[in-house]
N, C-alpha and C positions, 0 to 999 in steps of 0.2 A: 659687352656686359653679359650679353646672353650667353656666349661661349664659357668665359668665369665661373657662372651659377652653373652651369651643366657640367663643366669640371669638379668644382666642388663635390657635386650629391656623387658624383660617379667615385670621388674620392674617398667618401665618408663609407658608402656602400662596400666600396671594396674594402677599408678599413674595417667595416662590420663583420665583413664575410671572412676575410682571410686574416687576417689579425687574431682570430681566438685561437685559432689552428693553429698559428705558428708559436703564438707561445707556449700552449697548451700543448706539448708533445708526448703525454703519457696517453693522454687520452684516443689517441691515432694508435698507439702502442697496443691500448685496449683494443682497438675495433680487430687489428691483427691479430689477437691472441686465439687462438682454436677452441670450438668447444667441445671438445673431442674427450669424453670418458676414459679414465686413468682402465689400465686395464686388466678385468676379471682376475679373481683366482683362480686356479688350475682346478677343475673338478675333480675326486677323489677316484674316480672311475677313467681316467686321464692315464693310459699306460705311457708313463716318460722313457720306458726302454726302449719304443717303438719308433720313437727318434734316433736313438744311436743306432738300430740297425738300419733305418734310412743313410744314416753316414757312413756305415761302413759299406752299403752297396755301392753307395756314390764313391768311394773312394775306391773300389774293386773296381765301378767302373772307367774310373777315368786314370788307372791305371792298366788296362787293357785285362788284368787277371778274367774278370766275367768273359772277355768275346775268347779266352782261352778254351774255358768251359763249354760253353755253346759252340754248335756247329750246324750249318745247314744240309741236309741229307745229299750226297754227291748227283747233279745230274745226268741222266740215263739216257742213251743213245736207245730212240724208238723204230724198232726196223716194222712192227706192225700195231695195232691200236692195241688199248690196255683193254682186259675182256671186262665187260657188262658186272658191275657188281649186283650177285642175284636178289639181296635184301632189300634192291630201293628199285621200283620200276621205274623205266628209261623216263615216262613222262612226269618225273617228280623230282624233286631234291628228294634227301634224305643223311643221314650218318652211318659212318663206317664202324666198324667194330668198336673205336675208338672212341666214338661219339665225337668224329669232328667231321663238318659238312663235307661232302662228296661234291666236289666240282671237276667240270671237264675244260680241256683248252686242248687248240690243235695247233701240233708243228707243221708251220707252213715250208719250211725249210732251212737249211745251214750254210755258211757263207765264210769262209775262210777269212775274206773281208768285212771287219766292220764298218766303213762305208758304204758296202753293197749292201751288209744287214739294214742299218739304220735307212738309206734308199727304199730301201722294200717294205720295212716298218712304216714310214711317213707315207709312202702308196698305200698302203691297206687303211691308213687310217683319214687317209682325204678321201678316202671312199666310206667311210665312215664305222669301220670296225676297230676295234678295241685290240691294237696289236703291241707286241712289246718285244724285246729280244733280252735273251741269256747267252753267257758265255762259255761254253763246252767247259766239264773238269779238266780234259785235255790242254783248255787254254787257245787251243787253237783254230776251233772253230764257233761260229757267232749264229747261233739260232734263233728265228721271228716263229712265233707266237702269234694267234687271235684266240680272246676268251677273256677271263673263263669263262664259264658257262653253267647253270644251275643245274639242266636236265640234258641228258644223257639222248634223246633224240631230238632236240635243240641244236647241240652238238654236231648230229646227225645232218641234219637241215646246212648248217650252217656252213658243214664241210662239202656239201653237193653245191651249195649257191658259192661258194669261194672257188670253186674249181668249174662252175661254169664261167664267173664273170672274169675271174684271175687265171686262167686258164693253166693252172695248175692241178699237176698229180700226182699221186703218191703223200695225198695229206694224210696225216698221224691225228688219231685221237689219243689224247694221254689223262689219267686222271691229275686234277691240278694241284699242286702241293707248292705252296708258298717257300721259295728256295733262296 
């Protein structure tokens, strides 16, 4: 009997609860509906040309025309350091004629192999220096890099403590130019 009465209320309950949901189905429709503001007019100050030339870079660029245009300056076989530029003292950043930052990086060496470059890279940098390798214009040679480097006796520093602890020599300071 007691089982009965407790089925019942559990029936009626649920009857309350879910019953109005189900046949009420706009109302669920409501709760889902966003209330998200239709949106603005275009302010009159709104250059809409500035859009098509967005689309036509993009189209330039993903038809390879732009990397036509552009190029990155040829890399230079360093047989001695690049001289001191006299406008910025060694112990400072500074700009170049150009007004673009003046940084330094050192050729640590060239490697006809790029598994010996990349090798020699991952040493310099479990040692915890900032190395990285380029690939000769020639094509055929694979040069590591540590840098760059902000100040010009930094540089300095850092080519005497690499050639103590990596027991190399004949390290290149070059001014750094993003290639």
């Amino acid at each position: 009997m007691k089982a009965r009465v407790l089925g019942a209320i559990i029936t009626v309950l649920v009857m309350a609860l879910v019953l109005p949901n189900v046949l009420d189905g706009n109302a669920q429709k409501d709760r889902l509906l966003s209330q998200i503001p239709p949106k603005p007019d275009t302010p009159s100050w709104v250059k809409e040309g500035e859009t098509k030339r967005v689309k036509i870079q993009l189209n330039e660029l993903a038809s390879g025309e732009f990397e036509k245009r552009i190029s990155a300056p040829a890399p230079k076989n360093i047989a001695a350091d690049d001289p001191k530029d006299p406008h910025i003292p060694s112990d400072r950043g500074g700009l170049d004629e150009d007004a673009m930052p003046v940084a330094w990086t050192l050729q640590m060496g060239a490697f006809k192999s790029l598994d010996n470059a990349t090798k020699y890279r991952d040493q310099l940098r479990a040692k915890g220096y900032k190395a990285y390798t380029l690939r000769h214009e020639n094509g055929k040679l694979e040069r590591v890099f540590v840098g760059p480097v902000v100040q010009r006796s930094k540089a300095e520093k850092l080519r005497a403590e690499l050639a103590d602890k990596m027991s190399v020599q004949g390290i290149r300071i070059q001014q750094y130019r993003p290639e």
